[in-house]
N, CA, C and O atoms as a printed pandas DataFrame, in Angstrom:
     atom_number atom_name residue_name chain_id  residue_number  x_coord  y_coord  z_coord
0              1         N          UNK        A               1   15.598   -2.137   10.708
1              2        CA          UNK        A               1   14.710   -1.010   10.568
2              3         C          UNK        A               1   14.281   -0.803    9.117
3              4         O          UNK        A               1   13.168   -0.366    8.822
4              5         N          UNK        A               2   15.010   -1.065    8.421
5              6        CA          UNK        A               2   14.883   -1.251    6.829
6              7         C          UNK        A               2   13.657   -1.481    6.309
7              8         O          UNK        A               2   13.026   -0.801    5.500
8              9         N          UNK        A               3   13.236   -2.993    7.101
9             10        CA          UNK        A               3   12.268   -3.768    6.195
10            11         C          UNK        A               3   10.887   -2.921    6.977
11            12         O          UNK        A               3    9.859   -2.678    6.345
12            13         N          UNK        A               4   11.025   -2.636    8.062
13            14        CA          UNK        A               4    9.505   -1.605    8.553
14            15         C          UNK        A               4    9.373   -0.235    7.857
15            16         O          UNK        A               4    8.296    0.274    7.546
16            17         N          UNK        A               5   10.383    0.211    7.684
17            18        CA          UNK        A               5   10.234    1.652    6.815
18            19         C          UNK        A               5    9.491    1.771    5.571
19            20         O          UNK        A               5    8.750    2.595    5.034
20            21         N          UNK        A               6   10.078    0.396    5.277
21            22        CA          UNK        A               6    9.987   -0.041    3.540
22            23         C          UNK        A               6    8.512   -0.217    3.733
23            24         O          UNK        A               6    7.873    0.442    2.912
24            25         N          UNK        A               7    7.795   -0.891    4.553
25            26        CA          UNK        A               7    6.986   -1.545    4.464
26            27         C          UNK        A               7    5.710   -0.372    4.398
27            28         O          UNK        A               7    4.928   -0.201    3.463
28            29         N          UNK        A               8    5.783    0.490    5.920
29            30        CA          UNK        A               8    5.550    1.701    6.069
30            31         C          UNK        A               8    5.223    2.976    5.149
31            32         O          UNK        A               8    4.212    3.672    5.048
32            33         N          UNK        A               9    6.627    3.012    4.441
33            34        CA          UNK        A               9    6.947    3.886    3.520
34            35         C          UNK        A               9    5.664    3.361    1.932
35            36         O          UNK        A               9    4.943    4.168    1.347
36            37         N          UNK        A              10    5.768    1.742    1.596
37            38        CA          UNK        A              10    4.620    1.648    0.545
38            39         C          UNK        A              10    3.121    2.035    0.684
39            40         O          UNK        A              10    2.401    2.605   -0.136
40            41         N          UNK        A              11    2.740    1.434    2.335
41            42        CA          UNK        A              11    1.837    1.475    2.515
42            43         C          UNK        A              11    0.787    2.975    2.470
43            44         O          UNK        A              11   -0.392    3.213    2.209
44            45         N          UNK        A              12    2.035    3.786    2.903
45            46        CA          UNK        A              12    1.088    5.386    2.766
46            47         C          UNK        A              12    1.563    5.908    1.505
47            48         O          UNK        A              12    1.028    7.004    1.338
48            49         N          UNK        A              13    2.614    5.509    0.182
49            50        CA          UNK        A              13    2.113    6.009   -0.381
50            51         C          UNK        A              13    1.043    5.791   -1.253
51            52         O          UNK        A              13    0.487    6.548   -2.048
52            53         N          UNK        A              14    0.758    4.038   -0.816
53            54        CA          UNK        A              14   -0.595    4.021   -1.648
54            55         C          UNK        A              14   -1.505    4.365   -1.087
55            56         O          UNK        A              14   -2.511    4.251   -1.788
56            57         N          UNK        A              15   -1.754    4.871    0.169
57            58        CA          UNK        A              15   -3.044    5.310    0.608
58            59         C          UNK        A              15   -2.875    6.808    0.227
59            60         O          UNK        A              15   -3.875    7.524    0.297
60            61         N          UNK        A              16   -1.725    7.324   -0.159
61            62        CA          UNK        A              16   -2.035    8.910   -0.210
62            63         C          UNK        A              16   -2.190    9.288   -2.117
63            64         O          UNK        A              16   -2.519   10.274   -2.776
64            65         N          UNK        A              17   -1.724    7.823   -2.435
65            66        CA          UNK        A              17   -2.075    8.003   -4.112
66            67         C          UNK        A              17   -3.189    7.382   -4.268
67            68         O          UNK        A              17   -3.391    7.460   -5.480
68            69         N          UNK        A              18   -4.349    6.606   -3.630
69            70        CA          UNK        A              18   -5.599    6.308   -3.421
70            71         C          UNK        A              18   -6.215    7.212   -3.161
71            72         O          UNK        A              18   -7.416    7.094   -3.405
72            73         N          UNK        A              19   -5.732    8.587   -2.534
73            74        CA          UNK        A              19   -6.902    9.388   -2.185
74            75         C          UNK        A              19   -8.177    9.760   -3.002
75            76         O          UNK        A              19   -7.739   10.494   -3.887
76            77         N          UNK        A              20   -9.295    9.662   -3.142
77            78        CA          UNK        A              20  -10.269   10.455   -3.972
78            79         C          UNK        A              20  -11.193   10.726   -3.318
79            80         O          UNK        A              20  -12.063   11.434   -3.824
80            81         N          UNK        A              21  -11.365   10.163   -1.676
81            82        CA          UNK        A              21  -12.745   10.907   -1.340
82            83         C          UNK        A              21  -12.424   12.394   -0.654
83            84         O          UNK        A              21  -13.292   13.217   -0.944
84            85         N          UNK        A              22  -11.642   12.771   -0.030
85            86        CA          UNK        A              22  -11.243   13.941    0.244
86            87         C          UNK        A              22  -11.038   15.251   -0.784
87            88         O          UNK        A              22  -11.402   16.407   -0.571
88            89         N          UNK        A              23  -10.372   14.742   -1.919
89            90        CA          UNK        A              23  -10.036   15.755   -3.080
90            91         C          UNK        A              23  -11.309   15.967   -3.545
91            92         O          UNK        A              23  -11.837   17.067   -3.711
92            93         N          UNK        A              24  -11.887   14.668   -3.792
93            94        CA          UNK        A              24  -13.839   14.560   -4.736
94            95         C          UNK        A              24  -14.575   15.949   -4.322
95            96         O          UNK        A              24  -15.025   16.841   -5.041
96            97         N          UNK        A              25  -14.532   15.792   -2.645
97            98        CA          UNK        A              25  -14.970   16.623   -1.779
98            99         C          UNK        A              25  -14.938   17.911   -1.884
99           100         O          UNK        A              25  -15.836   18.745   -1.995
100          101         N          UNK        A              26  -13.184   18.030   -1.813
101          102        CA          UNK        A              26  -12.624   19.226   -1.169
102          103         C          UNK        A              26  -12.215   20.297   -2.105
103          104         O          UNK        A              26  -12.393   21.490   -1.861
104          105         N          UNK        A              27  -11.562   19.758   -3.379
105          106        CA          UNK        A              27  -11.162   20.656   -4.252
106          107         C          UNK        A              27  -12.219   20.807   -5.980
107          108         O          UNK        A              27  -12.675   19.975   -6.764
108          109         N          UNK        A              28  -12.217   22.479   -5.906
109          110        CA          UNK        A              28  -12.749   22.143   -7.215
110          111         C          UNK        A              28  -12.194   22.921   -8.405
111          112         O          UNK        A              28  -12.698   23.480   -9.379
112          113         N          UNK        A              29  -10.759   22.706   -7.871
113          114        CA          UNK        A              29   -9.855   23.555   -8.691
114          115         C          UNK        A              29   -9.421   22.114   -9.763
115          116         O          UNK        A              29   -9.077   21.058   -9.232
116          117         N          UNK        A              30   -9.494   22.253  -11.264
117          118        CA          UNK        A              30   -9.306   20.740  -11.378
118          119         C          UNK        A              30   -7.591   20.604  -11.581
119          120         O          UNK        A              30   -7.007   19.524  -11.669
120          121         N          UNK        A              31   -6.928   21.961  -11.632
121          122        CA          UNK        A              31   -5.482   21.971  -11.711
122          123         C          UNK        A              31   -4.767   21.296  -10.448
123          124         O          UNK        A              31   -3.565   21.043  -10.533
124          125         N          UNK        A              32   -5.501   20.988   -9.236
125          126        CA          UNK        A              32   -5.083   20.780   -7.998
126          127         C          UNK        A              32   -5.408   19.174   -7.886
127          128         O          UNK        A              32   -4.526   18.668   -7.192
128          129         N          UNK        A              33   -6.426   18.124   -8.351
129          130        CA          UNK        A              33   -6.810   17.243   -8.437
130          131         C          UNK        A              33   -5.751   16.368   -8.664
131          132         O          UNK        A              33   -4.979   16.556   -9.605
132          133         N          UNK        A              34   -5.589   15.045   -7.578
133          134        CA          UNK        A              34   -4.844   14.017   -7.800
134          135         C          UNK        A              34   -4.807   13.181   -9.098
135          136         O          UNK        A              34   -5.688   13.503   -9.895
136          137         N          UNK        A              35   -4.276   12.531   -9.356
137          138        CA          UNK        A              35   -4.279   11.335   -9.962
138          139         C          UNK        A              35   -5.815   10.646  -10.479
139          140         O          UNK        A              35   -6.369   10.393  -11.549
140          141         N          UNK        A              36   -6.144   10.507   -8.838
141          142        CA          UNK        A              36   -7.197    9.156   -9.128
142          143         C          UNK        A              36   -8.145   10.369   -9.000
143          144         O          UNK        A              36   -8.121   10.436  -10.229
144          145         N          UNK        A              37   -8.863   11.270   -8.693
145          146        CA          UNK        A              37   -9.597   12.014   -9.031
146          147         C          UNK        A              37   -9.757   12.804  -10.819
147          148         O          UNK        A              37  -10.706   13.307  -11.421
148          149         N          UNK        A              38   -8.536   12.602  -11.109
149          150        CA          UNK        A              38   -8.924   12.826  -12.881
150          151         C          UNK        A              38   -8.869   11.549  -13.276
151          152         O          UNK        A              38   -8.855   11.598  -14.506
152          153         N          UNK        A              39   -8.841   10.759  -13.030
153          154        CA          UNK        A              39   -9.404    9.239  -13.347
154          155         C          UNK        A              39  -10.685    9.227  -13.500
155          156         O          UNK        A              39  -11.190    9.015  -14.602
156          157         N          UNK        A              40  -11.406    9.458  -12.389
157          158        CA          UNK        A              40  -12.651    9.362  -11.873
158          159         C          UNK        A              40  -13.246   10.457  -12.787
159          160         O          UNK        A              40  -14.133    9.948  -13.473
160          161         N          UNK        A              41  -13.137   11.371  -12.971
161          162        CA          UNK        A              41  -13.702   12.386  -14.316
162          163         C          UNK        A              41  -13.795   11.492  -15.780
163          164         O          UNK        A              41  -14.369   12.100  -16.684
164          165         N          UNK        A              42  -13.350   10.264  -16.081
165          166        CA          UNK        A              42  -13.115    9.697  -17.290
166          167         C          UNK        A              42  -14.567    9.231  -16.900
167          168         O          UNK        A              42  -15.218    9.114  -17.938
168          169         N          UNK        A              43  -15.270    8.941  -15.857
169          170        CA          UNK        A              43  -16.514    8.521  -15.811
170          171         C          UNK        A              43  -17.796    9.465  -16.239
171          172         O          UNK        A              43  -18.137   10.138  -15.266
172          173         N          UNK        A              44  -18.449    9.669  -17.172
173          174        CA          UNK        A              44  -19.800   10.921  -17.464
174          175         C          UNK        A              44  -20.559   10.308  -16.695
175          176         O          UNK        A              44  -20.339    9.317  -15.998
176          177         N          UNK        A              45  -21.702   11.072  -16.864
177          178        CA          UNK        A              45  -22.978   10.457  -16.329
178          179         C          UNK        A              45  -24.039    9.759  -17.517
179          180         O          UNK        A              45  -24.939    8.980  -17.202
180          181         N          UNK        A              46  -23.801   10.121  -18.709
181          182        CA          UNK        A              46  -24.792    9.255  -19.504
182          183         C          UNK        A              46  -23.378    8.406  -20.595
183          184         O          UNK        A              46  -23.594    7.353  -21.196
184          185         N          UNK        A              47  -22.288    8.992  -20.631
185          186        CA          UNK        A              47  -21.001    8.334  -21.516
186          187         C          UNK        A              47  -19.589    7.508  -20.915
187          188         O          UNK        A              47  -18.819    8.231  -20.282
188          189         N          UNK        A              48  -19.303    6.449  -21.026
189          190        CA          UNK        A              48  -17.931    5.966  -20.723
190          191         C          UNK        A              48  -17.066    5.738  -22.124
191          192         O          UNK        A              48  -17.324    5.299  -23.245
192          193         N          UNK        A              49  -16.153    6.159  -21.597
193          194        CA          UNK        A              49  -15.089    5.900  -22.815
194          195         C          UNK        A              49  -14.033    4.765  -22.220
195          196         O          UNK        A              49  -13.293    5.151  -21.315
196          197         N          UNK        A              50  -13.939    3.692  -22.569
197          198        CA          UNK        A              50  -13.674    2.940  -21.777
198          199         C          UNK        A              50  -11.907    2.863  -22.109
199          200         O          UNK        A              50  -11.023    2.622  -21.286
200          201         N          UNK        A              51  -11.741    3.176  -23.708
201          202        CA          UNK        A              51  -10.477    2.870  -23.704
202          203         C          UNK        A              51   -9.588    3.837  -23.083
203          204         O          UNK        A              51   -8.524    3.591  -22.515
204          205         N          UNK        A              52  -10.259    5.197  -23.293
205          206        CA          UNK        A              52   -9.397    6.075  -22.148
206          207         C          UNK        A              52   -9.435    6.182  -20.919
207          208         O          UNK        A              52   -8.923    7.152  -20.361
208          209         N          UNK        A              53  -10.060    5.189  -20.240
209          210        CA          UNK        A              53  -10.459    4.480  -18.577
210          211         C          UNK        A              53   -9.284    3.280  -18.446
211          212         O          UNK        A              53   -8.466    3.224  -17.527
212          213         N          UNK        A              54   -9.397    2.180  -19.749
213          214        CA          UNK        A              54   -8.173    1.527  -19.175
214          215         C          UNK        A              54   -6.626    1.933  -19.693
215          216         O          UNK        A              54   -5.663    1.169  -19.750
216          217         N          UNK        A              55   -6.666    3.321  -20.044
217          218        CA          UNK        A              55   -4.984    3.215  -20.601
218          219         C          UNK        A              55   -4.608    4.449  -19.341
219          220         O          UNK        A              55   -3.538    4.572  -18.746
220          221         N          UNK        A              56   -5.965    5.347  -19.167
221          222        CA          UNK        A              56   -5.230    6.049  -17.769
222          223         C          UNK        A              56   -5.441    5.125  -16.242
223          224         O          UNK        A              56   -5.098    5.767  -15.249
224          225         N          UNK        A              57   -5.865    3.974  -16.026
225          226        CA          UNK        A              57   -6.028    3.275  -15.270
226          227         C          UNK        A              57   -4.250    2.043  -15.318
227          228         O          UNK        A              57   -3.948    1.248  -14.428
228          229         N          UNK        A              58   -3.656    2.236  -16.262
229          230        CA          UNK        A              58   -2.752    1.427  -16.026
230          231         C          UNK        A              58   -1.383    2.587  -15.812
231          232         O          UNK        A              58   -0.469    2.447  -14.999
232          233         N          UNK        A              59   -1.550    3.694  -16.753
233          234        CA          UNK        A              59   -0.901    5.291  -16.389
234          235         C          UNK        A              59   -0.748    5.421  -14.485
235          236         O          UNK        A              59    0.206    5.351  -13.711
236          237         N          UNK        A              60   -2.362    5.657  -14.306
237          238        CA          UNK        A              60   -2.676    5.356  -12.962
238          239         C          UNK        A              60   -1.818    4.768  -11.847
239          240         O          UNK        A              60   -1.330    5.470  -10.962
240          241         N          UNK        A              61   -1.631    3.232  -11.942
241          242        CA          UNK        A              61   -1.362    1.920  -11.364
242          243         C          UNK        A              61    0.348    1.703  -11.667
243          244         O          UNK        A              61    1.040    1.050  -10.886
244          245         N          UNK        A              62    0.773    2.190  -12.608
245          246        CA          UNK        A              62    2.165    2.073  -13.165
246          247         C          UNK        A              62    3.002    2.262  -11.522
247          248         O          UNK        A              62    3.522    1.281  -10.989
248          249         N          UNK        A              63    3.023    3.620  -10.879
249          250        CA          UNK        A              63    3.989    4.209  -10.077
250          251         C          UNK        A              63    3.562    3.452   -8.926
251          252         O          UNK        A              63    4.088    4.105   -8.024
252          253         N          UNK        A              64    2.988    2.561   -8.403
253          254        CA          UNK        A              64    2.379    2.145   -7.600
254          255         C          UNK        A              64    3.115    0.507   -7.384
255          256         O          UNK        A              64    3.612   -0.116   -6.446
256          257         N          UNK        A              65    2.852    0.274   -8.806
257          258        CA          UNK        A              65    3.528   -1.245   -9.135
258          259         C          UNK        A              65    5.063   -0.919   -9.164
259          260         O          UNK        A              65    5.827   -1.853   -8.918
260          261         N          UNK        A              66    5.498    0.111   -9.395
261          262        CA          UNK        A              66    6.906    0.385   -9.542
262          263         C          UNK        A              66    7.533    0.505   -8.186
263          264         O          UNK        A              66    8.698    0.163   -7.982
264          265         N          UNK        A              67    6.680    1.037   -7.184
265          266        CA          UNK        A              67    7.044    1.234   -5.989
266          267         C          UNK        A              67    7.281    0.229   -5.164
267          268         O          UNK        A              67    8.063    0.185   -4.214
268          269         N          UNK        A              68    6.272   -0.899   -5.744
269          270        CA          UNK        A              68    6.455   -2.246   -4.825
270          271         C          UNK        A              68    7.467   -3.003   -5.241
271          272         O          UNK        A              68    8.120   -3.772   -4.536
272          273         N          UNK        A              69    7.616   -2.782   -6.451
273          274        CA          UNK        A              69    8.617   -3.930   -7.169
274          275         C          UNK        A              69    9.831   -3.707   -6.711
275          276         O          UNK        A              69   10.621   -4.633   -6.893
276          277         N          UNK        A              70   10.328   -2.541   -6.041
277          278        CA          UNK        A              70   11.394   -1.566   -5.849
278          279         C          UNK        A              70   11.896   -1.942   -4.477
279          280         O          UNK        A              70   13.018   -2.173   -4.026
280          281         N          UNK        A              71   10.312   -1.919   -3.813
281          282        CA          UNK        A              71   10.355   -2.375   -2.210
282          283         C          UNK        A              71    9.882   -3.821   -1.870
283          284         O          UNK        A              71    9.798   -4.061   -0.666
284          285         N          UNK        A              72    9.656   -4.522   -2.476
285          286        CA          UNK        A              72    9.632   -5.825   -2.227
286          287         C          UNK        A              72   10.352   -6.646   -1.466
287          288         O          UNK        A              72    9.819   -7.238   -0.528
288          289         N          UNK        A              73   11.548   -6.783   -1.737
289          290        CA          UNK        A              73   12.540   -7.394   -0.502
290          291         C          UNK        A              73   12.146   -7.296    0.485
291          292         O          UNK        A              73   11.632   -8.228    1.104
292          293         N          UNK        A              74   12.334   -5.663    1.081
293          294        CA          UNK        A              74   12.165   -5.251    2.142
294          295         C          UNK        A              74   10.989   -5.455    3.211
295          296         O          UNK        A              74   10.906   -5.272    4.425
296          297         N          UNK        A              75   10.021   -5.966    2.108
297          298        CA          UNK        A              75    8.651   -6.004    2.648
298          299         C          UNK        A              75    8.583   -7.662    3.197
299          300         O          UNK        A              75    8.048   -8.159    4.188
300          301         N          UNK        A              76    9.440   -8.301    1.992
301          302        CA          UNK        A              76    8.921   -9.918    2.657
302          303         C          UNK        A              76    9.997   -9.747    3.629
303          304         O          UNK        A              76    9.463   -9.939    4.722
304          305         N          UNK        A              77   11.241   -9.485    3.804
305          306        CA          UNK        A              77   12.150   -9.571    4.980
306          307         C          UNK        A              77   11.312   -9.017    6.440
307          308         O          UNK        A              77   11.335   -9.557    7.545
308          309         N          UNK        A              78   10.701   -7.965    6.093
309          310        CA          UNK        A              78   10.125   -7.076    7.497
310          311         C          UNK        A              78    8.737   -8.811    7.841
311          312         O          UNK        A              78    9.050   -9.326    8.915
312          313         N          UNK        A              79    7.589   -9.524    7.207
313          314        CA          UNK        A              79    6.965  -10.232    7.674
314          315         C          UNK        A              79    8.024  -11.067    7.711
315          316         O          UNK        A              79    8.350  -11.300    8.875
316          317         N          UNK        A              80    8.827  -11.723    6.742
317          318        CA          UNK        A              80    9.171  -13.079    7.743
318          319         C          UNK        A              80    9.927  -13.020    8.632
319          320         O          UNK        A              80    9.909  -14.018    9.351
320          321         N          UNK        A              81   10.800  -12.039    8.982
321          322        CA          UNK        A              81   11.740  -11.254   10.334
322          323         C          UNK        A              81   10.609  -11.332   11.651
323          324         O          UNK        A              81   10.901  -11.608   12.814
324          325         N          UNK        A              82    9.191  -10.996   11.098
325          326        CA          UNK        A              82    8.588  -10.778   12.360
326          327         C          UNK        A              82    8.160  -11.719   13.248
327          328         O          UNK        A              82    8.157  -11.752   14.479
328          329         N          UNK        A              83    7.553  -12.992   11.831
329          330        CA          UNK        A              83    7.143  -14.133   12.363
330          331         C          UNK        A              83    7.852  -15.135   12.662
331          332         O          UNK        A              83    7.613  -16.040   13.461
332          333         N          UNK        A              84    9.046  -14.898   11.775
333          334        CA          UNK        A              84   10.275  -15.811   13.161
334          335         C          UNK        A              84   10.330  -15.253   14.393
335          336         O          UNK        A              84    9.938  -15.812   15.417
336          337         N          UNK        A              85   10.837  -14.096   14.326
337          338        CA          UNK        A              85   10.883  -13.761   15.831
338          339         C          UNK        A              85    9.678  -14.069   16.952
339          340         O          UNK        A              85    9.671  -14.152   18.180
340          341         N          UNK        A              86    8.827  -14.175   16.074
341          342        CA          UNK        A              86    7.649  -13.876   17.601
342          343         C          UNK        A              86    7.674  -15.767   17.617
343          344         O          UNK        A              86    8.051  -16.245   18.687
344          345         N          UNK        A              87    7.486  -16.269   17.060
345          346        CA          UNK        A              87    7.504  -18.172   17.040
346          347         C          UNK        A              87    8.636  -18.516   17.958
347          348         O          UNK        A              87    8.483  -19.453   18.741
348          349         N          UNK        A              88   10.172  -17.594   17.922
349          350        CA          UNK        A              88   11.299  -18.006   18.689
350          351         C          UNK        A              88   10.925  -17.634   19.955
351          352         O          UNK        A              88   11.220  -18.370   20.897
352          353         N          UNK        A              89   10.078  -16.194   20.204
353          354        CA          UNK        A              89    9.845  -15.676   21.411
354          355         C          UNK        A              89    9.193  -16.283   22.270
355          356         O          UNK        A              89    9.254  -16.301   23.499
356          357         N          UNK        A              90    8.194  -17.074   21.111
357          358        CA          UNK        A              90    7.107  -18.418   22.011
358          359         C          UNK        A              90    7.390  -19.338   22.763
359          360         O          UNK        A              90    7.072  -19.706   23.893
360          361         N          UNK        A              91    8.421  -19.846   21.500
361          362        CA          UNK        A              91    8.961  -20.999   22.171
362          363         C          UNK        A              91   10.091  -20.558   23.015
363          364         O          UNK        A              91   10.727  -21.589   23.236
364          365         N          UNK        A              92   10.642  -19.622   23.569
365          366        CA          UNK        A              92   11.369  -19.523   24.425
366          367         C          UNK        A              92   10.706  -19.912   26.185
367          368         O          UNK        A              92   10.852  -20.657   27.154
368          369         N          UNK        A              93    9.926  -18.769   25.645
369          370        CA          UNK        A              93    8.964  -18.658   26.690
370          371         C          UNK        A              93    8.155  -19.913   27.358
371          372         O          UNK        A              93    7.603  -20.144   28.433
372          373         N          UNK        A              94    8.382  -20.569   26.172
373          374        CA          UNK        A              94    7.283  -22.143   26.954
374          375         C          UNK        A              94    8.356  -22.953   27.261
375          376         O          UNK        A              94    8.182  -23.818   28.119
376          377         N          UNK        A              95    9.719  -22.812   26.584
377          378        CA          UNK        A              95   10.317  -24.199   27.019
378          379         C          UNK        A              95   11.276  -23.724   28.497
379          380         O          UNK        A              95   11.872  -24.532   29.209
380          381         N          UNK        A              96   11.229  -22.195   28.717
381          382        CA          UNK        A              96   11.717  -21.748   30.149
382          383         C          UNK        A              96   11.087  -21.697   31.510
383          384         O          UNK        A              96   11.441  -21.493   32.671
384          385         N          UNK        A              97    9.222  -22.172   30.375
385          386        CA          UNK        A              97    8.079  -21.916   31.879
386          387         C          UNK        A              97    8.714  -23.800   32.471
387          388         O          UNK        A              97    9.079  -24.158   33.591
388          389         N          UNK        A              98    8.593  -24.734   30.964
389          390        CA          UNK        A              98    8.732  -26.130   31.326
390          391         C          UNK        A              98    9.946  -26.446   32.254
391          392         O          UNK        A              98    9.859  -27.237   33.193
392          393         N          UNK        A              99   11.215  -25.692   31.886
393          394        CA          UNK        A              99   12.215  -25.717   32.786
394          395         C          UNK        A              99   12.337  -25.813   34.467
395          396         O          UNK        A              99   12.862  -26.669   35.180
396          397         N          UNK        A             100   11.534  -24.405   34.831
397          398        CA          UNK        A             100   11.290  -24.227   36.158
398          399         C          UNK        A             100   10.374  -24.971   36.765
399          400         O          UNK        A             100   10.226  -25.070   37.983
400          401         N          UNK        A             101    9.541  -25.678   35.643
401          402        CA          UNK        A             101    8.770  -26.566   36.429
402          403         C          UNK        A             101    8.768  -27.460   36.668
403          404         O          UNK        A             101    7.842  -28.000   37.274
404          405         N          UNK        A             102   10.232  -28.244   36.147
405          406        CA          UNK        A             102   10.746  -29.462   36.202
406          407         C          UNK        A             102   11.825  -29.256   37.732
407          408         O          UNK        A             102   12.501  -30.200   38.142
């Protein structure tokens, strides 16, 4: 159960630390604004500042990379756990149809 949790567990929190079209939307309190929505403010409309785009872009990306590095195991154990199993399940299945039909 480990390696699905793990797997589970990365996957939403990068979709819930990806959020920006909902907040973009929804909030215009800027004290309430995620992460990647004050990211996205580093963008003007006639100015980019680029070096403060890539040092909060790696700020950004840090907890994200930390999360995987953390859960990694778990993640290659949960695919290759799966795809053995289902390859053993195959071949069970075909060499028990060949059985009865011998």
């Amino acid at each position: 159960m480990k390696p699905a949790l793990a797997t589970f567990g990365v996957f939403g929190f990068v979709a819930s630390w990806n959020n920006l079209i909902l907040p973009l939307v929804m909030l215009n309190d800027s004290t309430l604004w995620p992460v990647t929505r004050g990211l996205f403010s580093f963008f003007g409309e006639y100015t980019l500042q680029w070096p403060l785009i890539a040092a909060a872009t790696v700020i950004v990306a840090a907890p994200i990379v930390v999360v995987f590095v953390l859960l990694q195991r778990y993640m290659v154990e949960g695919v290759a756990g799966g795809a053995a199993a289902g390859a053993q399940g195959i071949g069970r299945a075909t060499s028990a149809a060949a059985a009865t039909d011998e």
